[in-house]
C-alpha positions as YAML, in Angstrom:
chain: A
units: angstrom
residues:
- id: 1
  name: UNK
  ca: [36.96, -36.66, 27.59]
- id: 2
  name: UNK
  ca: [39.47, -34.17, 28.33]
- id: 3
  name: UNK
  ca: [39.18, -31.62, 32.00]
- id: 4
  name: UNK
  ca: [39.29, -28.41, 32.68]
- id: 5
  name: UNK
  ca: [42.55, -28.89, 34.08]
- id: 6
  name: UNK
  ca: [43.63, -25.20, 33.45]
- id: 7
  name: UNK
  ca: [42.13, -21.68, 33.53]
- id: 8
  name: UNK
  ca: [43.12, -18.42, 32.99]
- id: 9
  name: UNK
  ca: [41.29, -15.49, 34.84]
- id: 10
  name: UNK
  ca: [41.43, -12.20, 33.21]
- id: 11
  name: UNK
  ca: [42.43, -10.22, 36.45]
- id: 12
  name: UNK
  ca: [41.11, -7.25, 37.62]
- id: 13
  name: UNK
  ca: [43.24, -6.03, 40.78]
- id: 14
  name: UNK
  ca: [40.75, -3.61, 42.80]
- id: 15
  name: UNK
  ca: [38.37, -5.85, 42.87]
- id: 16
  name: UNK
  ca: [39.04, -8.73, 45.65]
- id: 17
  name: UNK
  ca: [35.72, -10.00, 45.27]
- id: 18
  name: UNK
  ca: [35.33, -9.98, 41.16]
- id: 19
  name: UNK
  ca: [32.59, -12.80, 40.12]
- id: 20
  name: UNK
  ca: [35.16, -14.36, 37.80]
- id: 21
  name: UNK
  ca: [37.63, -15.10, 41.13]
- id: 22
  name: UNK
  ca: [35.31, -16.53, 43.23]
- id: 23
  name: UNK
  ca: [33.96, -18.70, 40.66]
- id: 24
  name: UNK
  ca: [37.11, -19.74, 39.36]
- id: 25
  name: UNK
  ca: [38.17, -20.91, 43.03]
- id: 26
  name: UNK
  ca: [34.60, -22.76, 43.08]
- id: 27
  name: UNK
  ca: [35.73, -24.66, 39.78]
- id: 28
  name: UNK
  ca: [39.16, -25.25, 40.33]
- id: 29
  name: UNK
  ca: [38.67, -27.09, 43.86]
- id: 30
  name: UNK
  ca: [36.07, -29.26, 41.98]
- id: 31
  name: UNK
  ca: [37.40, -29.65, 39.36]
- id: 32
  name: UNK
  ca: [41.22, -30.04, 40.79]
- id: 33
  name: UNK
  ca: [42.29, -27.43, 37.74]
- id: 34
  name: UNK
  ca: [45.59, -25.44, 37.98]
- id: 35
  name: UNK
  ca: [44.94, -21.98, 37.50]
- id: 36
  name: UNK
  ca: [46.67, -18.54, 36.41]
- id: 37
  name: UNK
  ca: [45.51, -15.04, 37.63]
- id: 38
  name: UNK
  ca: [45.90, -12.73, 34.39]
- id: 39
  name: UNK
  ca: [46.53, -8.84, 34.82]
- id: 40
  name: UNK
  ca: [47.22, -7.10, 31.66]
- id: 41
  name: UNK
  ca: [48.48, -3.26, 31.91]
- id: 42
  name: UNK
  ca: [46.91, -1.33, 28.56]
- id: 43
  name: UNK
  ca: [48.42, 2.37, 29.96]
- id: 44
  name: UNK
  ca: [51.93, 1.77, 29.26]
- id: 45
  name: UNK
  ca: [54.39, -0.61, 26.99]
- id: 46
  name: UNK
  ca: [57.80, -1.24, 27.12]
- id: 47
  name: UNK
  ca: [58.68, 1.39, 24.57]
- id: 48
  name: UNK
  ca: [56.63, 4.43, 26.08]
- id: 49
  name: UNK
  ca: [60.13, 5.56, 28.05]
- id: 50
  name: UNK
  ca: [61.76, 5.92, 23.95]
- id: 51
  name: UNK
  ca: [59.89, 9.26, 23.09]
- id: 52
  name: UNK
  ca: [61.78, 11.15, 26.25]
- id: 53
  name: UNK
  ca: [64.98, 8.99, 24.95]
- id: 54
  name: UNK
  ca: [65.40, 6.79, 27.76]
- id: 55
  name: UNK
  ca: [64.64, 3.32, 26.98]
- id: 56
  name: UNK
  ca: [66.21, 2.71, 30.59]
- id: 57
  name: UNK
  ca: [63.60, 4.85, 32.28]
- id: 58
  name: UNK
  ca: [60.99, 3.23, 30.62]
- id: 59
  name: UNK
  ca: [62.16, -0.64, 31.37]
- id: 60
  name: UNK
  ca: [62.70, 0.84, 34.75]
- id: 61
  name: UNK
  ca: [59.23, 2.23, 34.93]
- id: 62
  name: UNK
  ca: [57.76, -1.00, 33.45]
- id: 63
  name: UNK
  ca: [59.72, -3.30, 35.95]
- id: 64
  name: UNK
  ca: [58.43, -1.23, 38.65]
- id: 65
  name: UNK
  ca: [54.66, -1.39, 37.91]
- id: 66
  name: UNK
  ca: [55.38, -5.21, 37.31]
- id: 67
  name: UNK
  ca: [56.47, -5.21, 40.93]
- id: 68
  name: UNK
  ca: [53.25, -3.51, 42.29]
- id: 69
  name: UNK
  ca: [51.10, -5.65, 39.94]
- id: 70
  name: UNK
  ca: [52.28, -9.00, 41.29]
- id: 71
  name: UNK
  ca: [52.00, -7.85, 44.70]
- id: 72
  name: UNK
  ca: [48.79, -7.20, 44.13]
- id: 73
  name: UNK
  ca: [48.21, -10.41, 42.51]
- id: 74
  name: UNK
  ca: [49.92, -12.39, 45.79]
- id: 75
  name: UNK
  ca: [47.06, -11.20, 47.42]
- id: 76
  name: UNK
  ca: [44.49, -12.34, 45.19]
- id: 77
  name: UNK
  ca: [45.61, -15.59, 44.76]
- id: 78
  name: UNK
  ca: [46.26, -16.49, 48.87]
- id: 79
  name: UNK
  ca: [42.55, -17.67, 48.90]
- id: 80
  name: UNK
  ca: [43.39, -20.11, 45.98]
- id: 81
  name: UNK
  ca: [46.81, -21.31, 47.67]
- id: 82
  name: UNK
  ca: [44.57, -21.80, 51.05]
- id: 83
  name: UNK
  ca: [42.23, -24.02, 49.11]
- id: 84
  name: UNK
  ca: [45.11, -25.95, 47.92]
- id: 85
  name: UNK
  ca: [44.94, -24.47, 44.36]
- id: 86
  name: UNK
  ca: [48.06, -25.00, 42.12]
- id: 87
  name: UNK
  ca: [47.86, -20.85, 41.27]
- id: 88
  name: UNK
  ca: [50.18, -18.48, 39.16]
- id: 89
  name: UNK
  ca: [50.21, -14.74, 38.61]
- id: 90
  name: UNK
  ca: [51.16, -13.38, 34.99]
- id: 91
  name: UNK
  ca: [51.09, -9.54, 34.52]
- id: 92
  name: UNK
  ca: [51.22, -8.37, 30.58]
- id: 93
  name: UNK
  ca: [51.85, -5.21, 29.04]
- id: 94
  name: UNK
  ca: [50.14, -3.67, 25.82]
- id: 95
  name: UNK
  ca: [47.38, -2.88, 23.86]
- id: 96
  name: UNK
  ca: [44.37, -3.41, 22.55]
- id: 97
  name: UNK
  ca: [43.41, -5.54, 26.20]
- id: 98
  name: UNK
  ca: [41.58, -8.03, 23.48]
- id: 99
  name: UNK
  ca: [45.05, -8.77, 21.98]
- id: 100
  name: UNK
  ca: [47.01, -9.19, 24.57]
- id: 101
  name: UNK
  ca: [44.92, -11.66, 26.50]
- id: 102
  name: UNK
  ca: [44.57, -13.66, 23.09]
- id: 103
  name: UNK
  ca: [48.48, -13.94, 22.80]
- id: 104
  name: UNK
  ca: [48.50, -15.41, 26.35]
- id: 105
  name: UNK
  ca: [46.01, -17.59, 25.71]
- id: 106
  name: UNK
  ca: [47.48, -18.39, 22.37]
- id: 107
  name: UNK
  ca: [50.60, -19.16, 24.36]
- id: 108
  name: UNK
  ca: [49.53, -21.16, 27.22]
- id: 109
  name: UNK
  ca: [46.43, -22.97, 25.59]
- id: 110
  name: UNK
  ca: [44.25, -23.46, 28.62]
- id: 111
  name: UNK
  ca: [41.28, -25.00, 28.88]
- id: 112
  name: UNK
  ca: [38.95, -22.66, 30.18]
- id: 113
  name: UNK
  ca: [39.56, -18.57, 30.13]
- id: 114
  name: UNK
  ca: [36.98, -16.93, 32.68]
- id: 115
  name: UNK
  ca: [36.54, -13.18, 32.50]
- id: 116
  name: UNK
  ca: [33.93, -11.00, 34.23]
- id: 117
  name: UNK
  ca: [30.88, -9.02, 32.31]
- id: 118
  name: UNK
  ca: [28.44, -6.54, 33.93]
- id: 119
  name: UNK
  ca: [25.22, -6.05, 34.71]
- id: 120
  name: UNK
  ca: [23.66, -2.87, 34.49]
- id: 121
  name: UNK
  ca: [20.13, -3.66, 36.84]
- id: 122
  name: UNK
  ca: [18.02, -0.41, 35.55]
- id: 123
  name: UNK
  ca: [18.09, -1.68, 31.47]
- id: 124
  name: UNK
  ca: [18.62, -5.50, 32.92]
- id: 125
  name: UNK
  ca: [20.95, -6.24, 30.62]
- id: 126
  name: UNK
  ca: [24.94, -7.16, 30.36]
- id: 127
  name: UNK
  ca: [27.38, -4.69, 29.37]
- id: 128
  name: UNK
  ca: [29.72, -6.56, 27.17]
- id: 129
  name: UNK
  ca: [32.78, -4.71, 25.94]
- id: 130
  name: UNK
  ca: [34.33, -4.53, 22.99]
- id: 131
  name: UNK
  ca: [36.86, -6.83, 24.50]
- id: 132
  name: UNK
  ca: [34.37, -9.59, 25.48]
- id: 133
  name: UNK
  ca: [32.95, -9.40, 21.75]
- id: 134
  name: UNK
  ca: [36.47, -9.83, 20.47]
- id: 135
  name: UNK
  ca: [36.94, -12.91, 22.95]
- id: 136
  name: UNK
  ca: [33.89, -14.24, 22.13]
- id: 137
  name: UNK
  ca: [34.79, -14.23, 18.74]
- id: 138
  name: UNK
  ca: [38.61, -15.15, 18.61]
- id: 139
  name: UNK
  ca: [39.43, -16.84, 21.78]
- id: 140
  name: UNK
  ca: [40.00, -20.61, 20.55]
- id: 141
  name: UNK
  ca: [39.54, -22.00, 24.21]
- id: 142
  name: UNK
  ca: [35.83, -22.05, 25.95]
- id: 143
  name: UNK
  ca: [35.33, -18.95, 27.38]
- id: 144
  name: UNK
  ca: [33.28, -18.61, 30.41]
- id: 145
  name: UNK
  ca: [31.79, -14.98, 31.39]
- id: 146
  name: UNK
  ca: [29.97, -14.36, 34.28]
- id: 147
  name: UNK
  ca: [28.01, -12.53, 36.09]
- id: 148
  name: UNK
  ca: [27.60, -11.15, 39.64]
- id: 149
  name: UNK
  ca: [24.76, -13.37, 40.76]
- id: 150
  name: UNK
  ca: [26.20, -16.17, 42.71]
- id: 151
  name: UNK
  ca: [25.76, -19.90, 41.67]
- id: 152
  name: UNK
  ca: [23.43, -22.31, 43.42]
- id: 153
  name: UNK
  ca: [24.85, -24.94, 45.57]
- id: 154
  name: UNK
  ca: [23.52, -27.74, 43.14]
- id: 155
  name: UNK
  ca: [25.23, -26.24, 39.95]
- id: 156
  name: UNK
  ca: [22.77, -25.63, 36.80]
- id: 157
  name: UNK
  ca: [23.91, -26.45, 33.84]
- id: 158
  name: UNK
  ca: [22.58, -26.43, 30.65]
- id: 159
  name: UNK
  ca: [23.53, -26.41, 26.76]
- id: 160
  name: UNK
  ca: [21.33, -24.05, 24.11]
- id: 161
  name: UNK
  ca: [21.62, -26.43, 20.94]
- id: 162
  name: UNK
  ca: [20.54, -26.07, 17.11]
- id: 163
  name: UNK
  ca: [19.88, -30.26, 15.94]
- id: 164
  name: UNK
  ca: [18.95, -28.55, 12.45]
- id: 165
  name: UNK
  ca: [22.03, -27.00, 12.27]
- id: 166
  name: UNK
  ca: [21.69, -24.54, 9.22]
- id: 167
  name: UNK
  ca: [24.26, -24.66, 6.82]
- id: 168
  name: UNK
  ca: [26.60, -22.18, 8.68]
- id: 169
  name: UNK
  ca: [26.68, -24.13, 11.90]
- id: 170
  name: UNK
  ca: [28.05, -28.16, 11.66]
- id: 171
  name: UNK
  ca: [26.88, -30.61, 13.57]
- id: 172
  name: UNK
  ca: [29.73, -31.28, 15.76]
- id: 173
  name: UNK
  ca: [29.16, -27.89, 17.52]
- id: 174
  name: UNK
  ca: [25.92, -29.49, 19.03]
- id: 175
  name: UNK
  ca: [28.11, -32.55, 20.44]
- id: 176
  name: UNK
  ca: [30.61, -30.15, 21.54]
- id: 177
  name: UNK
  ca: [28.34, -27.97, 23.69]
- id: 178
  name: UNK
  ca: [26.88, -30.84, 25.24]
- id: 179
  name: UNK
  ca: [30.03, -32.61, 26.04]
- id: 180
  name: UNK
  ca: [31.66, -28.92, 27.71]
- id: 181
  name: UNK
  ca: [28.49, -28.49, 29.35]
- id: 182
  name: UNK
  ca: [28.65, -32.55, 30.71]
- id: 183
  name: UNK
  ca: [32.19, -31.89, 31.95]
- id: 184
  name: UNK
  ca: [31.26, -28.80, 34.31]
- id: 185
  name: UNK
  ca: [28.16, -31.05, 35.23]
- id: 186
  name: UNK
  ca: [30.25, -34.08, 36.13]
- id: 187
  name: UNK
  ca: [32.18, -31.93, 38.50]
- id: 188
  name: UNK
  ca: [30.20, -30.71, 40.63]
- id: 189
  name: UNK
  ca: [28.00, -33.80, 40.72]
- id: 190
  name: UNK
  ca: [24.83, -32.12, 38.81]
- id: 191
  name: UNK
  ca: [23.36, -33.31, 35.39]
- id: 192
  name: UNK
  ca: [23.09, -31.48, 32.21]
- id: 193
  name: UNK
  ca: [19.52, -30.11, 30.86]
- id: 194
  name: UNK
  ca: [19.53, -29.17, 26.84]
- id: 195
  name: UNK
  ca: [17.53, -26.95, 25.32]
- id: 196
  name: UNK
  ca: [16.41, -26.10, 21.74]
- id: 197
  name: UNK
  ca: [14.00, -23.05, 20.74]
- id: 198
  name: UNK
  ca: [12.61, -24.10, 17.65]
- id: 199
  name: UNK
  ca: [10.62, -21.38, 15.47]
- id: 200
  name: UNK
  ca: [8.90, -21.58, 11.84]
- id: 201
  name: UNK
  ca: [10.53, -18.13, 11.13]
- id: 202
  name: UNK
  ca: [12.64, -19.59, 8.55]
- id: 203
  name: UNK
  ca: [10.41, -21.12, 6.63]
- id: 204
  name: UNK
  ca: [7.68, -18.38, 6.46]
- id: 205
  name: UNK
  ca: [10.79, -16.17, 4.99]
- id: 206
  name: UNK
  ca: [11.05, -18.92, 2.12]
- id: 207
  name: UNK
  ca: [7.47, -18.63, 1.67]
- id: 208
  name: UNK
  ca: [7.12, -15.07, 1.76]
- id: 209
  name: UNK
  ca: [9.92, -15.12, -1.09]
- id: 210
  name: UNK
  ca: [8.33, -17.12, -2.86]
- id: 211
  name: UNK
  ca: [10.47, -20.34, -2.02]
- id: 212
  name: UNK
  ca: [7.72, -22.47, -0.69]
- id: 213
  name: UNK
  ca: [4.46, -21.68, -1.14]
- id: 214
  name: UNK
  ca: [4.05, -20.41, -4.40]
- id: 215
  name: UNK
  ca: [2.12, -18.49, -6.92]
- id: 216
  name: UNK
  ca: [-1.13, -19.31, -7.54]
- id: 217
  name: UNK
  ca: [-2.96, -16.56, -10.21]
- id: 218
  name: UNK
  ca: [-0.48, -14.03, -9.22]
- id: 219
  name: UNK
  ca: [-0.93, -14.45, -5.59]
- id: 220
  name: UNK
  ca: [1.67, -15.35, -3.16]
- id: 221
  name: UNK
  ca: [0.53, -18.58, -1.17]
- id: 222
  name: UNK
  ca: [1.74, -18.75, 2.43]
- id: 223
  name: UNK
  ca: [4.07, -21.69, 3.86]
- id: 224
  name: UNK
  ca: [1.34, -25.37, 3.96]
- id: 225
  name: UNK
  ca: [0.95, -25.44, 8.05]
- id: 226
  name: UNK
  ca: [1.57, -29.25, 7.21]
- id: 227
  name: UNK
  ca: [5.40, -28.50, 6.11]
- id: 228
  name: UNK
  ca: [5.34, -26.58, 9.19]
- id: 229
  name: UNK
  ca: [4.02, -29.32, 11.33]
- id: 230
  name: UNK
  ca: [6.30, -31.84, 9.45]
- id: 231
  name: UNK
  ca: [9.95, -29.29, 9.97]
- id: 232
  name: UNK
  ca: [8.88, -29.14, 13.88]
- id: 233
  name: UNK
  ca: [8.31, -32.86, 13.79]
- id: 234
  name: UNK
  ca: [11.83, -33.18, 12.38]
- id: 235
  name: UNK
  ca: [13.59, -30.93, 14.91]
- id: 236
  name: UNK
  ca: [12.40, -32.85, 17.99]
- id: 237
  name: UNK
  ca: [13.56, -35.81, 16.95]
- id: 238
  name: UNK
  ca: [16.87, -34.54, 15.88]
- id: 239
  name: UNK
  ca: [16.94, -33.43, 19.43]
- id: 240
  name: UNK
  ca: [15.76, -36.41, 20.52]
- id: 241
  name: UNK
  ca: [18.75, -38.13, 18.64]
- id: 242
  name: UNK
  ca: [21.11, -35.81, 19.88]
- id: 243
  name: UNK
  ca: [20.23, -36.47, 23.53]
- id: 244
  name: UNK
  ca: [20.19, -40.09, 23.33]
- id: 245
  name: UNK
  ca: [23.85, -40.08, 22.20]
- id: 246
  name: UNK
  ca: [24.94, -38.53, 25.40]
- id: 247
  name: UNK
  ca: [22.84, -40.27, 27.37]
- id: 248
  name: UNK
  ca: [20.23, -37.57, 28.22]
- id: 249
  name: UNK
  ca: [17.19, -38.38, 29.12]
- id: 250
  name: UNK
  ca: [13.97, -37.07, 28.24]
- id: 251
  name: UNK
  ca: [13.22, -35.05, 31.20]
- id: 252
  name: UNK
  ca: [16.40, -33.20, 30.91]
- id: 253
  name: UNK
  ca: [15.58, -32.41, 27.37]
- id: 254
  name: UNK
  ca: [13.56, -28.83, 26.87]
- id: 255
  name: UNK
  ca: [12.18, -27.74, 23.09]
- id: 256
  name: UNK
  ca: [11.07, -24.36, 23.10]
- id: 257
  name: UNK
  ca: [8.48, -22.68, 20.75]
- id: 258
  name: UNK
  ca: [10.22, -19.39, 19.74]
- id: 259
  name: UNK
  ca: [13.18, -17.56, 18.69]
- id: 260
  name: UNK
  ca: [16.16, -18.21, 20.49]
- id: 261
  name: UNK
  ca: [16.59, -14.63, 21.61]
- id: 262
  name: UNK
  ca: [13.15, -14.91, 23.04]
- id: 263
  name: UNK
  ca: [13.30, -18.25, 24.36]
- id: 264
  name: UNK
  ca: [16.41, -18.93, 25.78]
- id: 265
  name: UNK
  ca: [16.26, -15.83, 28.47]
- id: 266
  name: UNK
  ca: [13.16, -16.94, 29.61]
- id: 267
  name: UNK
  ca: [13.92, -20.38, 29.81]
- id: 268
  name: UNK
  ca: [17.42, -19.59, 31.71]
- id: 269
  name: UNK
  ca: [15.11, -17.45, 34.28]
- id: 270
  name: UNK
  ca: [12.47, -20.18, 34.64]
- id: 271
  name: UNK
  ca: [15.12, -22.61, 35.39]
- id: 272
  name: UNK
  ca: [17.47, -20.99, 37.45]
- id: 273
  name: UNK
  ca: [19.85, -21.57, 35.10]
- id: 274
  name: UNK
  ca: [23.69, -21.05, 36.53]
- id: 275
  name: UNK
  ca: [25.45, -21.30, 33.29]
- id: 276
  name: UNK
  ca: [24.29, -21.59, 29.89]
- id: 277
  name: UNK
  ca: [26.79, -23.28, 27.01]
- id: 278
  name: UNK
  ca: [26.07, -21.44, 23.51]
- id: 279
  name: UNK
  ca: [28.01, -22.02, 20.33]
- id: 280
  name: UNK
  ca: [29.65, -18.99, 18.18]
- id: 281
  name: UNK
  ca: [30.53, -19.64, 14.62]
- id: 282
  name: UNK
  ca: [33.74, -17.13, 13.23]
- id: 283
  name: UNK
  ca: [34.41, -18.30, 9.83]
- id: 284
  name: UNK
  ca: [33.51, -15.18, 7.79]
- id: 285
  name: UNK
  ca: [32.29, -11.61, 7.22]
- id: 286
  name: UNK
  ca: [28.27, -12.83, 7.73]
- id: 287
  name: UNK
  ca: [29.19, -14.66, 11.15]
- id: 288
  name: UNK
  ca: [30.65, -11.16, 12.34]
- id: 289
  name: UNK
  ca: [27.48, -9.46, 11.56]
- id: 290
  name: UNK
  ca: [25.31, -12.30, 13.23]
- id: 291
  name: UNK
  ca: [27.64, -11.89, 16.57]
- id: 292
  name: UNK
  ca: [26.98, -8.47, 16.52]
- id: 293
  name: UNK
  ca: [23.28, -8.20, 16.08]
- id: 294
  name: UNK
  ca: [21.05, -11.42, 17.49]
- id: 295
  name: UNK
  ca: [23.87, -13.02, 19.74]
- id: 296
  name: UNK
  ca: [24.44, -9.62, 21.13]
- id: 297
  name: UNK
  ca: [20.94, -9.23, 21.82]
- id: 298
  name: UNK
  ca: [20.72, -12.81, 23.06]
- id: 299
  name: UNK
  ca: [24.21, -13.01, 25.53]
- id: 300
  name: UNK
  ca: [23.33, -9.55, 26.37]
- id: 301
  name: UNK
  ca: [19.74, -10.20, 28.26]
- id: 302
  name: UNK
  ca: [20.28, -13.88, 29.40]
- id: 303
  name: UNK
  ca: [20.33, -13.82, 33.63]
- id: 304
  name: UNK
  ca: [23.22, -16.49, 33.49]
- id: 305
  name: UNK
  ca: [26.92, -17.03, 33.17]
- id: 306
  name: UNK
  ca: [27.55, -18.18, 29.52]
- id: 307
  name: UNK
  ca: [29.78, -20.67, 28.65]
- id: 308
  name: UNK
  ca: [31.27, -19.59, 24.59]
- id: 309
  name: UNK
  ca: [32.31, -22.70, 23.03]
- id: 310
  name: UNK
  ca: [33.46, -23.01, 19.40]
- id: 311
  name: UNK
  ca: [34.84, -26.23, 17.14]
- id: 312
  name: UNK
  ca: [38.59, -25.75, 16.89]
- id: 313
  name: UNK
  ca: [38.93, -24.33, 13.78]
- id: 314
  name: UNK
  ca: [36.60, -21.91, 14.06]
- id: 315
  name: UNK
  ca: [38.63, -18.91, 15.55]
- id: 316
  name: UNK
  ca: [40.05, -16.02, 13.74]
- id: 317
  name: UNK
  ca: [43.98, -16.64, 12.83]
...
C-alpha cells in the first residue's frame, strides 16, 4: 500500500504558525515524507509589465517578488530542515489561486496536498473558500484541510463510509477511504475507527412517491416499518463486511442512526476525532450541486481536519 511519501503545503507566508505547517512537519517526521512549501502570487503575472510596454520591467518586477517570496519561504521551512525533513520551496504566479495550485499538483503528483481552512468560533463553523470547494472538487490527490485545533498526541483517525453505496458512489470509494485513513493510522501508531450514519430518509421519499408503499383506495400507504427494519439490517452487515476486509474489528466499527450531516459532527465531537476521511464524487453536473449544498453543510460544521479522498478518475479534466 503506497505512503504518503510527498506533500505539498499550500503556503501562506505571514503566518509562521499556519495549522497546515505544523501539521505537515508532524506528518512528514512520521511518516518520513518529502515535502514542498507552495506560495502562489494571484496579484501579478508575468505579463502585467506589457500594458506600460515593458515586458522587461515586468520580468524584472516578477523576478524580484520571486526573490522576497523564497526568502520568506527559507524561513518557513528551517523548522522542517531541523527535523531532518527533505523540504523544497516553489513560488507560482497567476490566477484564479484554485488553478494554479491544481497545475502544480497536476505537475508534481504528490501524495497528499494540505491546505489550511478557518474557523469562524461565533457561527462555529468553517469558512471554506471558493478555492477549497474547487480543490475539493478537482484536486486528484487526497487533500487534507485543517483546522486550528491541534491534534492529540495519540492521533484519531477515522473514515465516514456509505457500504450501500447509491448508485452515484462505487464501492471502491469505501475501500479507498479506509485504506488512506489506515495509512495515516499506521504512522503514527494509532488504529482506524469507521463510521456509517445510516437513515430511512431514502426510502420514506420512495414511499411518499409512491415507489414503495402504494395505493390502497386512493390513499398513499407509508414505507412497511419491516422493509425499513430489513434495509437497516442490510447496511450493518455491509459494514460489517466492509470492516472485516481490512481487518477492523467490531469495536472500532460505529453505525449511526441519522443523516450524515447530523451524525457525523456529532460523532467527530464525541470522539475527539483528529481527522475525518470523507469521499467526494465529481463526475457530473448533479455531483456539483450535492458538493455545494449537503457536503458544504457537512465539511463546513464538522470540529475536525478532513481528509478529501476521491477514486482516480473521479476529478474534473
Amino acid at each position: 500500500m503506497e505512503s504518503f511519501e510527498s506533500i505539498v503545503v499550500i503556503t501562506d507566508p505571514t503566518e509562521p504558525d499556519s495549522p497546515a505547517l505544523l501539521k505537515a512537519r508532524r506528518l512528514a517526521r512520521r511518516l518520513h515524507s518529502k515535502v514542498e512549501l507552495l506560495l502562489c502570487d494571484i496579484t501579478r503575472t508575468v505579463t502585467e509589465g506589457a500594458v506600460a510596454g515593458s515586458r522587461t520591467f515586468a520580468d524584472a518586477e516578477i523576478e524580484s517578488a520571486r526573490a522576497s517570496y523564497q526568502t520568506r519561504l527559507q524561513v518557513l521551512s528551517a523548522p522542517f530542515i531541523a527535523d531532518r525533513i527533505d523540504v523544497t520551496t516553489r513560488v507560482e504566479f497567476g490566477k484564479p489561486l484554485s488553478t494554479v495550485i491544481l497545475d502544480r499538483v497536476k505537475s508534481v503528483r504528490p501524495s497528499l496536498v494540505i491546505k489550511d481552512t478557518h474557523h469562524h468560533s461565533l457561527l462555529r463553523r468553517t469558512l471554506l473558500t471558493n478555492t477549497d470547494w474547487h480543490l475539493i472538487r478537482d484536486c486528484q490527490a487526497p487533500l487534507l484541510l485543517v483546522k486550528a485545533q491541534p491534534w492529540g498526541e495519540e492521533l484519531r483517525i477515522s473514515a465516514a463510509v456509505d457500504p450501500g453505496h447509491p448508485a452515484d458512489q462505487p464501492a471502491a470509494l469505501d475501500h479507498a477511504l479506509v485504506d488512506s485513513a489506515e495509512r495515516l493510522a499506521r504512522g503514527f501508531g494509532t488504529a482506524t475507527q469507521i463510521v456509517h450514519c445510516w437513515s430511512p430518509i431514502n426510502l420514506i421519499a420512495m414511499g411518499a412517491m409512491g415507489g414503495l408503499g402504494g395505493v390502497i383506495d386512493g390513499v398513499q400507504m407509508g414505507v412497511p416499518p419491516e422493509l425499513i427494519d430489513a434495509e437497516r439490517k442490510l447496511d450493518a452487515e455491509r459494514l460489517e463486511h466492509l470492516a472485516r476486509v481490512h481487518g477492523i474489528p467490531r469495536d472500532r466499527v460505529h453505525l449511526r442512526a441519522g443523516t450524515a450531516v447530523d451524525e457525523l459532527p456529532a460523532y467527530a465531537a464525541q470522539t475527539r476525532v483528529d481527522v475525518l476521511a470523507m469521499g467526494a464524487l465529481a463526475r457530473s453536473g448533479i455531483d456539483r450541486v450535492f458538493i455545494g449544498h449537503t457536503a458544504e453543510r457537512l465539511l463546513e460544521t464538522l470540529p475536525c481536519d478532513v481528509l478529501v479522498i476521491k477514486l482516480p478518475n473521479q476529478a474534473q479534466p
